[in-house]
Structures are given as structure tokens and as C-alpha cells.
Legacy VTK file of the C-alpha trace (Angstrom):
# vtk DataFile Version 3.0
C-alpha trace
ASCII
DATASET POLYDATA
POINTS 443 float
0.000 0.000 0.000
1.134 3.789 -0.753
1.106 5.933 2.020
1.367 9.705 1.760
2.558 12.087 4.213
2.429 15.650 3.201
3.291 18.768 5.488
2.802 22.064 4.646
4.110 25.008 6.767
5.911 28.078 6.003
5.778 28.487 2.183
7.160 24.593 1.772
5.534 21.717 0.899
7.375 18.526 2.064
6.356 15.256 1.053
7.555 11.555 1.633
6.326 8.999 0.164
6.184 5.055 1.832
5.707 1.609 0.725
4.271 0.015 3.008
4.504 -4.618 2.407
3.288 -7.416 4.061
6.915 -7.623 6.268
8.436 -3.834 6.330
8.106 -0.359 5.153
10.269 1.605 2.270
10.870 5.065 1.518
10.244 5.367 -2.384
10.436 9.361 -2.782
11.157 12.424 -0.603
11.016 16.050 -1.570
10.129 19.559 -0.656
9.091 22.424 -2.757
8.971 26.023 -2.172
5.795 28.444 -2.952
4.679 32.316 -2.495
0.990 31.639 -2.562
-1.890 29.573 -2.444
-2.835 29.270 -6.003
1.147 28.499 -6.487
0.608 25.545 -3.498
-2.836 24.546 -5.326
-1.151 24.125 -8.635
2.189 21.940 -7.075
-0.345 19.914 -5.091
-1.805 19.076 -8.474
1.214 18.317 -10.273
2.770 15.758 -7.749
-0.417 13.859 -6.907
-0.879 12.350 -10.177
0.720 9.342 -9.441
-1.310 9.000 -5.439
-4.297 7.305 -7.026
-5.434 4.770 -4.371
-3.237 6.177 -1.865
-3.507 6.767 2.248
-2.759 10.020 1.775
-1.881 11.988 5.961
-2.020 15.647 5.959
-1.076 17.490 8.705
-1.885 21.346 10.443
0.627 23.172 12.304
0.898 21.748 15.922
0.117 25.798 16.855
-3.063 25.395 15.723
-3.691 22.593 18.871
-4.751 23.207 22.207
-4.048 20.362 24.057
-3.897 18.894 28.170
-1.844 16.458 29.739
-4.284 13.765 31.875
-3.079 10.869 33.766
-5.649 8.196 33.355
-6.084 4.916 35.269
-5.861 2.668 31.994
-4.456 3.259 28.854
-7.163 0.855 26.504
-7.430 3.387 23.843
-11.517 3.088 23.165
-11.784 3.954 27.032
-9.376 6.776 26.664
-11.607 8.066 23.834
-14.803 7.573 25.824
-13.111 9.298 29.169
-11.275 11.932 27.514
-14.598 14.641 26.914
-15.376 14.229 30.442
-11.508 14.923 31.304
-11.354 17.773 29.116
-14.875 19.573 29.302
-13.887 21.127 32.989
-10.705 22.170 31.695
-10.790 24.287 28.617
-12.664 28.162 28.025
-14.370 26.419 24.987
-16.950 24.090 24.086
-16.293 20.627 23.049
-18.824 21.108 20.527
-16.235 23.389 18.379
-13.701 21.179 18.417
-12.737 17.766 17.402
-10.590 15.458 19.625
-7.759 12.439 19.865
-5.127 11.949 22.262
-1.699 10.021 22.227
0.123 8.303 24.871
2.967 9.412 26.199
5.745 7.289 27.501
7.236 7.239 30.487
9.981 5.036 32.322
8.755 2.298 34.844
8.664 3.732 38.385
7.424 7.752 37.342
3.972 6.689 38.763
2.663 5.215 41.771
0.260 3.268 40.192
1.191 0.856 37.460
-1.956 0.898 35.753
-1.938 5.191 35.507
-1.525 6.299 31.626
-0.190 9.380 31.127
-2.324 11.104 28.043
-1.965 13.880 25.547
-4.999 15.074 25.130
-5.151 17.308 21.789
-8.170 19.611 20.545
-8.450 21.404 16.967
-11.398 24.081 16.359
-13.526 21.947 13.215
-12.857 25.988 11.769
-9.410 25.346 11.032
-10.212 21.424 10.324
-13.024 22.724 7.686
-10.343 25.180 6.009
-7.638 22.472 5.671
-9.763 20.131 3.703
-11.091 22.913 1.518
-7.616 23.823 0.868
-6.897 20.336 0.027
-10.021 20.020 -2.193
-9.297 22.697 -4.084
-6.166 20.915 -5.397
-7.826 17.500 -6.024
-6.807 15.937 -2.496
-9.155 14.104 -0.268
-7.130 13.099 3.062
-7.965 10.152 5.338
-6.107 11.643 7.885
-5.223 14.409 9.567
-2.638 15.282 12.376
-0.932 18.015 13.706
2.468 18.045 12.580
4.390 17.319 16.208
2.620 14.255 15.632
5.049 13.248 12.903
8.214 14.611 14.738
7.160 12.121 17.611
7.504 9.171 15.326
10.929 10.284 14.226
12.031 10.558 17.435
11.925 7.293 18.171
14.185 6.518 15.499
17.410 9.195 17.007
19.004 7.155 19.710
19.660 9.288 22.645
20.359 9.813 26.159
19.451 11.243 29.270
16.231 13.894 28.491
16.749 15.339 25.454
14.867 17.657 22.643
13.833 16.436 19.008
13.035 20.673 17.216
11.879 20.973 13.588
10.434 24.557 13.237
8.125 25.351 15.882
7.411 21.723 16.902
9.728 19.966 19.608
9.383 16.411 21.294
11.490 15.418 24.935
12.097 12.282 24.822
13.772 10.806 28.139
16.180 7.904 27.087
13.935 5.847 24.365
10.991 7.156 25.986
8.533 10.153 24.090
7.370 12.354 27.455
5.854 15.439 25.816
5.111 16.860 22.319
4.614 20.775 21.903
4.438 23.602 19.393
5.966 26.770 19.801
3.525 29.727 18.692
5.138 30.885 15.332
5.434 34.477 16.451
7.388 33.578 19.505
9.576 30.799 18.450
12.666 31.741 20.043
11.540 34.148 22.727
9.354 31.125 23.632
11.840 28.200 23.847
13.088 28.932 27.168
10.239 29.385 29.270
9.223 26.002 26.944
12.650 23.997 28.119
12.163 25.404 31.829
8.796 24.140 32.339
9.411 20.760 30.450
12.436 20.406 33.269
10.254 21.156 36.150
7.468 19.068 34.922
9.551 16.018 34.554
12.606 17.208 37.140
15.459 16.038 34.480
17.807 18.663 33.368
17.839 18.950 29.021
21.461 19.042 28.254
21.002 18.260 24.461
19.207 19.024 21.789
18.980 17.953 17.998
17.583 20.211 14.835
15.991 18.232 12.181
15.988 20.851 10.287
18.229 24.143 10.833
17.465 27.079 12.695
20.332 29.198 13.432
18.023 31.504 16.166
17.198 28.309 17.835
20.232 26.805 18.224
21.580 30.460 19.628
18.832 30.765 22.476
19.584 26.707 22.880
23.569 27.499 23.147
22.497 30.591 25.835
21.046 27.712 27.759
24.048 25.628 27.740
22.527 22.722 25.765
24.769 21.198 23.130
22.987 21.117 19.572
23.082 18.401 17.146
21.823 18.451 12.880
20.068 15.272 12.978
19.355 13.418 9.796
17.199 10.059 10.669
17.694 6.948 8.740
14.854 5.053 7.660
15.972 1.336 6.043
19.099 2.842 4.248
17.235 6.274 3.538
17.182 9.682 4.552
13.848 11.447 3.793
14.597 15.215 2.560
11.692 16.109 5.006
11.789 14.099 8.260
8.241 14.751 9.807
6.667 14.049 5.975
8.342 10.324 6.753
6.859 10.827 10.418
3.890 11.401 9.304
3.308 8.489 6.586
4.119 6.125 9.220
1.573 7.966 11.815
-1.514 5.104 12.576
-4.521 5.424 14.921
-4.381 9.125 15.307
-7.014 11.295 13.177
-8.748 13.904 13.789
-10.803 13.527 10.746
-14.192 12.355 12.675
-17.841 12.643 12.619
-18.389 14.695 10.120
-15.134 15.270 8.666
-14.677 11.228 8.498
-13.304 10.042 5.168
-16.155 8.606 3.836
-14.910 5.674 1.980
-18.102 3.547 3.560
-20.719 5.960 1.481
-19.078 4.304 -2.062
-20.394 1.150 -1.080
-23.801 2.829 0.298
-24.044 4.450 -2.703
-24.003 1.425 -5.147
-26.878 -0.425 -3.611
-28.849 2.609 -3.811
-28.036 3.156 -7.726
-28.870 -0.712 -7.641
-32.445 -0.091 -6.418
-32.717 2.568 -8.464
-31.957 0.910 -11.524
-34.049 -2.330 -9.859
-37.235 0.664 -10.136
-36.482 1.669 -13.352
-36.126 -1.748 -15.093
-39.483 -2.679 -13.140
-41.341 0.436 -14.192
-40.212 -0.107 -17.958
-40.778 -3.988 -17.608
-44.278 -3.026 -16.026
-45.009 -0.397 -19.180
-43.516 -3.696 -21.767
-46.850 -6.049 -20.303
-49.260 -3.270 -21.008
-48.424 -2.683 -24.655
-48.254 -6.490 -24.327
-51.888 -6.611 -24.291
-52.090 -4.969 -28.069
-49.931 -6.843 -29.654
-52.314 -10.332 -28.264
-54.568 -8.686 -30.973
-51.819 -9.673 -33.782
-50.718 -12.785 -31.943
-47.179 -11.301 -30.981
-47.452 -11.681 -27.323
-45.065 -14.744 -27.905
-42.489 -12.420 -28.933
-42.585 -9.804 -26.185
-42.835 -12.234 -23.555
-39.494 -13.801 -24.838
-38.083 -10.458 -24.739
-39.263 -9.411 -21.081
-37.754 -12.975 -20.121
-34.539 -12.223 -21.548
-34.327 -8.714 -19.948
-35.078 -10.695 -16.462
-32.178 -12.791 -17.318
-30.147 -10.242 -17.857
-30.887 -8.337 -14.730
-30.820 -11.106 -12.455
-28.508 -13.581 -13.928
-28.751 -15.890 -10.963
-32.325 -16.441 -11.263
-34.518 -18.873 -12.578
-36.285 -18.567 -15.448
-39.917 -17.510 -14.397
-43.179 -17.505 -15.893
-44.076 -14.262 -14.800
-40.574 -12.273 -14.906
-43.238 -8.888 -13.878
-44.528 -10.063 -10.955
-40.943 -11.765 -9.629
-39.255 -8.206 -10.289
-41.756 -6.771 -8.268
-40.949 -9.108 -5.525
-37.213 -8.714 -5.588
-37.709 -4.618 -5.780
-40.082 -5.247 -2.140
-37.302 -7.408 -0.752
-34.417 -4.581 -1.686
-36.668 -2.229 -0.429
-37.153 -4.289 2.886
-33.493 -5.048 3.695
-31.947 -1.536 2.523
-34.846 0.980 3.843
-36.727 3.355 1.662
-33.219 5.428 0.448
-31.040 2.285 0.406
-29.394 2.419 3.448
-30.913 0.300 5.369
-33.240 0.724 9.171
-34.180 4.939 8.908
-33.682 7.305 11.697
-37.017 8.021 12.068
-37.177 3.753 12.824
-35.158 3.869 14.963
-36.042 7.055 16.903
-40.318 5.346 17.045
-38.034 2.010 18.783
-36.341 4.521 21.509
-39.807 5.905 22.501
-41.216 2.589 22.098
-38.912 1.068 24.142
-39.415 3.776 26.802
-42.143 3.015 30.057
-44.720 4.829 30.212
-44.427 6.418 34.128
-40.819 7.294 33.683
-40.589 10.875 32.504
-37.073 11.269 30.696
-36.171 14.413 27.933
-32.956 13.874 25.437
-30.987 16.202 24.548
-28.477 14.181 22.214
-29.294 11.683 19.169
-26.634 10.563 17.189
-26.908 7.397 14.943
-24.072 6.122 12.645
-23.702 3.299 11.020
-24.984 0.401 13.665
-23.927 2.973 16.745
-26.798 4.998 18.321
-25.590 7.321 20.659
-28.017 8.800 23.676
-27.702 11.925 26.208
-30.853 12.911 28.058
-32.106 13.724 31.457
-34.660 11.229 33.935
-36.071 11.640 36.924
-34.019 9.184 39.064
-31.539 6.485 38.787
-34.241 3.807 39.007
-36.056 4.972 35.333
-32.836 4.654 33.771
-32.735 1.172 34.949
-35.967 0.566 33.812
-35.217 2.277 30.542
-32.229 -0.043 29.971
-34.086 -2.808 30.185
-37.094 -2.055 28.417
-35.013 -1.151 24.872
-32.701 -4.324 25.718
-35.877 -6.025 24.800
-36.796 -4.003 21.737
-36.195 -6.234 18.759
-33.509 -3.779 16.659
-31.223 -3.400 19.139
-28.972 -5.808 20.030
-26.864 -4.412 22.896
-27.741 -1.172 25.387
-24.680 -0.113 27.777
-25.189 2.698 30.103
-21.828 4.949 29.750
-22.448 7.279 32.456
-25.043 8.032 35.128
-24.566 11.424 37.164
-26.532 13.593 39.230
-26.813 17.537 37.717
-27.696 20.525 39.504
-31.453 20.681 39.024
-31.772 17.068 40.471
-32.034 14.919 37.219
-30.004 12.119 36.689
-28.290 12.511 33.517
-27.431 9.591 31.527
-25.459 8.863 28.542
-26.358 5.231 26.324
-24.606 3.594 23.819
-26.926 1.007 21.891
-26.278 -1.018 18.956
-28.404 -1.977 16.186
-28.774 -5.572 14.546
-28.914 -3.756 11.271
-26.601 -0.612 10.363
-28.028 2.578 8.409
LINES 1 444
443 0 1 2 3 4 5 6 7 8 9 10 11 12 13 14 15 16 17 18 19 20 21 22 23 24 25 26 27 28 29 30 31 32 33 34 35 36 37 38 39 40 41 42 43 44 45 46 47 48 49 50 51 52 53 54 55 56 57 58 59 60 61 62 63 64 65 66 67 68 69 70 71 72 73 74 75 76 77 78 79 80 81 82 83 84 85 86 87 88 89 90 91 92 93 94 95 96 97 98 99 100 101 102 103 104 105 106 107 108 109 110 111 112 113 114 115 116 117 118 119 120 121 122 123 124 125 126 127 128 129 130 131 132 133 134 135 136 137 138 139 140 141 142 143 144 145 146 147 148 149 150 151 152 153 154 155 156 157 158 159 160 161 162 163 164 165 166 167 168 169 170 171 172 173 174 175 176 177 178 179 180 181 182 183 184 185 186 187 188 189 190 191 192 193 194 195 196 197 198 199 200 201 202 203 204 205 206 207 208 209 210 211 212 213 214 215 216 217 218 219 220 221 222 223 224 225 226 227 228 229 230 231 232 233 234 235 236 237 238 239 240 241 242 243 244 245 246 247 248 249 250 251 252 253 254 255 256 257 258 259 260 261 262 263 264 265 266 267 268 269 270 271 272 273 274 275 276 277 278 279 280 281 282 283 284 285 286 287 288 289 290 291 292 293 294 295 296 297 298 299 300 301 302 303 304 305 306 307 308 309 310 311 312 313 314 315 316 317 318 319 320 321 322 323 324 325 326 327 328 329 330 331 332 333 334 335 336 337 338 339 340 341 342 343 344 345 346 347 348 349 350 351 352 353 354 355 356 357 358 359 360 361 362 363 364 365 366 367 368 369 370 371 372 373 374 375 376 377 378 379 380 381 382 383 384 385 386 387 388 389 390 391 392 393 394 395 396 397 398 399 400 401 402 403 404 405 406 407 408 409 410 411 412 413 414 415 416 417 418 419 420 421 422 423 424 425 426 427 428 429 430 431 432 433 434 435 436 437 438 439 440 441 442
């Protein structure tokens, strides 16, 4: 498979391109170009992703444009870090979660840092769906349709990991930088671009009191002499870095980073990559066409019954049987090819819904209320169905209707499992309640 990585930042476009095989990964092309303006970008973004048909192509967005907390968590499972981390975060930002979209990563640290075993510790990153929604369109102006997207310290992580160090030290390209203690990543940052250098210091003084290890080297990925002056003020020894990746060096070292970047993406919900709708989309062109070949079909018997006058009946009947065939070569010849095409448009209609995607909203939403008792009084103020997930927030009266909620819809024939996520008492005295329900049949 081809994987893309592409960074753009600072009037350069760097891109590395991977291999990616059953046993390893290989570098196949690496290269950066420079540009004044957008429709310049647009226009070199055109020429060099000719040859990424069928590619993963990764994007990234300056890590500035992140806001992000650091959480320690009693696991590290990643689905219950994702369910956790809005609950983690919601007290602790001046925004609402609503704006943004989230993912975290995990951050290493040597055995012994915590008390606890189990604890995780957890970047937890947030990017306004503004800036999101202006990448993409960016993208799409030049022809390019991402499946992911990350912010670009993301990248720098992954070729961290690959520069054997020492001791704490600090992995810089641009405004991004990475401390990695021994062969461990323990925080990922980006400098504001207006205060790059003014900003490293009070960066490198708070990344030694967080993790009470004194940074006595750093290495440039790519070179900033104004860096590595406020770095020499410090008294930390600076190193040009050029990472080897299977006998390659990639002109761009984050680009590489970023190809070989998995799990994180902050494309979601509505920004997913919707490679799913293709597949949507042809059984609904296949009922379509299933209507159309029945209503012309259906229009064929009725001049049928004028040409019984001149005895050629015989003739269009062979014909109708022959477009049946065609249609539906795994079928049995039938006497009445009408009336079986009718039957196999009510099936299609019956197993993929009205619109040809299968159980409707509005199905599912009658099964919730259904499902609901009739004494407990309960108000929702969240539905959000995808695929085979239904998601529910609301408010009830006590603890005891959600119960009986629960396990009234576990008996509601399109649902095959009902989890309560969370349960918690608000300020006006209503339990609110989040569910998670499956359905037997996805939209």
C-alpha cells in the first residue's frame, strides 16, 4: 500500500512517500518544494499527486493550531481513553467541546514515574472543526481528499523514536519539539510561530520542572540558526540530525513521520473520510436501476396486451424474459418475470430501507420511545446514529427509570446491545445519563 505524508508550513511543501509490504516499510520518494501563494501551493499539489491514485494520503496542520492537556488516566485501553477523555477535558478548557474535534496520544514514560502501574499518562489534543473545515477545503481545491489528519508534532514524535539518545533530550523541527527521556517520548509541543525563540526557554524550563530532568542536548531536524543560539544561551549542546529510515534519509523528516503515523485522526464525525458511502451508494443506484427496469418492464406487459390482438405476445414475452435474465442472472427462469421483479424490488426495499441504506432514523427514533415506560418521565438532549452505533444523552427523573429504561429497549427487537456509559446527578436534580446502543442492522 502507498502511504502519503504531506506537510505544509511556512511556504514549503514537504512530502515523503512510503511503501508500506506485508513484512516492512520503504521510503520510495522524498522532496520539498517552495511556494509564495496559495494558487502556487494549489497548482504543485496538483502536479505531484498524479501518481497517489489509491493512496492513504496523511495531511497534517501546524501543531500551533492545537490546544491540548496532559491527563493521567487509570488505563491506557485506547476506546476507554476516547470515551473518558470529553469528560476529562470539558472542565478544563474556556471552549466548548462542541467546536472542536478530539484524539489523544500516549505518552511514555519510564517504569517507576507513577505510583500506580496501571496510571496512563495522556496527551490530550483539541483542533477548532474551523481550522479542520479550512484544511480540507484547501486540500479540495487541489484535487486531495485526506484520510487523515494530524498536527504536525505528531510526525516529529515518530521520528524521534528513530534518534538514539540519552538522558532527556529535545527532538526541534520549526516550531514543533518532542522530549524524549532515554527511548521514551514524554511530551510533544508547538511553539507559537510568532514567539519561536523568545518562547523556547520558558518552553525547556517548564518541560524540566514538569519532569525534574535537566535537558542538556538538543537535535535540529531541520536548521534554525536563532534556535540553536537561544539553545547554546542555555548551555545545551545542539546536534543536525538526519534520521535513517531502512538505508534512507527522507529530505523532510516529519513528511516520513507522518506516513508512518496510525490510529491518530482527527478527521471524525463529520469530517470522516467517507470511503463507507461508495459502497452505500451502489446499492442505492442498484435499487434505483431495480425501479427503473421494473417500471419499464411493467409499461412492456401493457403494450403487451395490443400486440395479443396480432398474436405477438409470444415475442414480447421472450423479450421481457430475456431482460429478467439479464438483470438477475442468478435467477430462474420464471413464468411471470413482472410479478418476480416486483418481488425482488419489495425485498431490496425491505433489507436496505426506503433510500437504500438500510433501518431509517425516524425507525429507529419510534423504537427509543417505544422502548421507553410509560411512568418514567425522561427528555434527550443528544441523538446521534451512525452506522450500527446509536448514541443517547438525556435527562430522567431518578436512577431507578434509567434502569428501567435499559431494560425495556434491551428487549426491543432492533437493538442488540444497550450499555449505560455514564449516570450522574446535575444541579437541578435529574439524573443525567449517557447510552450507547447497537443496532442488529446498520443505516
Amino acid at each position: 500500500m502507498k502511504i502519503v505524508g504531506i506537510k505544509i508550513e511556512k511556504g514549503t511543501l514537504s512530502v515523503s512517500i512510503v511503501e508500506k509490504g506485508m513484512r516492512q516499510a520503504e521510503l520510495k520518494d522524498s522532496f520539498h518544494r517552495e511556494y509564495t501563494s496559495d494558487a502556487e501551493l494549489a497548482d504543485i499539489l496538483r502536479e505531484v499527486s498524479r501518481d497517489w491514485t489509491g493512496a492513504r494520503i496523511v495531511s497534517s496542520i501546524s501543531g500551533a493550531q492545537f490546544s491540548q492537556r496532559t491527563l493521567v488516566l487509570p488505563f491506557g485501553d485506547r476506546k476507554r481513553v476516547e470515551k473518558a477523555l470529553p469528560f476529562e477535558l470539558e472542565e478544563n478548557v474556556p471552549f466548548s467541546l462542541d467546536e472542536v474535534e478530539l484524539d489523544h496520544i500516549v505518552l511514555e514514560r519510564p517504569a517507576g514515574e507513577h505510583d500506580k502501574k496501571k496510571e496512563t499518562t495522556v496527551l490530550g489534543m483539541m483542533l477548532p472543526k474551523t481550522i479542520l473545515r479550512q484544511h480540507l477545503n484547501m486540500l479540495s481545491a487541489s484535487g486531495i481528499d485526506p484520510h487523515v489528519v494530524l498536527p504536525t508534532y505528531v510526525g516529529l514524535s515518530l521520528i524521534a523514536k528513530m534518534i538514539p539518545t540519552e538522558g532527556a533530550s529535545l527532538m526541534i523541527d520549526g516550531n514543533d519539539l518532542c522530549l524524549k527521556t532515554g527511548a521514551f517520548i514524554a511530551a510533544c509541543r508547538s511553539l507559537s510561530s510568532t514567539q519561536a525563540t523568545a518562547g523556547i526557554k520558558h518552553t525547556i524550563k517548564a518541560l524540566e520542572a514538569d519532569h525534574g530532568a535537566r535537558i542538556e542536548k538538543a537535535y535540529l531536524l531541520s536548521e534554525n540558526e536563532s534556535v540553536r543560539a537561544e539553545l547554546a544561551d542555555l548551555g545545551i549542546s545542539v546536534e543536525q540530525v538526519a534520521p535513517d529510515y531502512h538505508g534512507k534519509k527522507a529530505t523532510e523528516p516529519v513528511s516520513l513521520g507522518l506516513a508512518l503515523a496510525e490510529e491518530i485522526n482527527f478527521r471524525k464525525g463529520d469530517f470522516s473520510y467517507r470511503l463507507a458511502d461508495v459502497g452505500i451508494r451502489k446499492r442505492r443506484n442498484t435499487l434505483i436501476i431495480a425501479g427503473t427496469i421494473a417500471a419499464l418492464i411493467a409499461g412492456a406487459n401493457l403494450g403487451a396486451k395490443y400486440y395479443l390482438v396480432e398474436s405477438s405476445y409470444g415475442k414480447l414475452d421472450r423479450e421481457i424474459k430475456e431482460i429478467y435474465r439479464q438483470t438477475f442472472p442468478d435467477s430462474k427462469t420464471t413464468a411471470d418475470p413482472v410479478r418476480q421483479l416486483r418481488t425482488r424490488l419489495d425485498e431490496a426495499k425491505k433489507k436496505f430501507g426506503v433510500l437504500g441504506t438500510g433501518t431509517s432514523a425516524l425507525d429507529v427514533m419510534k423504537a427509543v420511545t417505544d422502548g421507553i415506560p410509560k411512568e418514567v418521565r425522561v427528555s434527550f438532549t443528544e441523538f446521534n446514529f451512525e452506522g450500527d452505533l446509536l448514541k443517547l444523552q438525556g435527562e430522567a427523573s431518578s436512577f431507578e427509570s434509567i434502569d428501567k429504561m435499559k431494560a425495556e429497549l434491551q428487549k426491543a427487537t432492533q437493538f442488540s446491545t444497550v450499555v449505560v456509559q455514564d449516570t450522574r446527578m446535575g444541579v437541578d436534580n435529574k439524573v443525567k445519563f449517557r447510552f450507547e446502543m447497537k443496532m442488529k442492522q446498520a443505516i
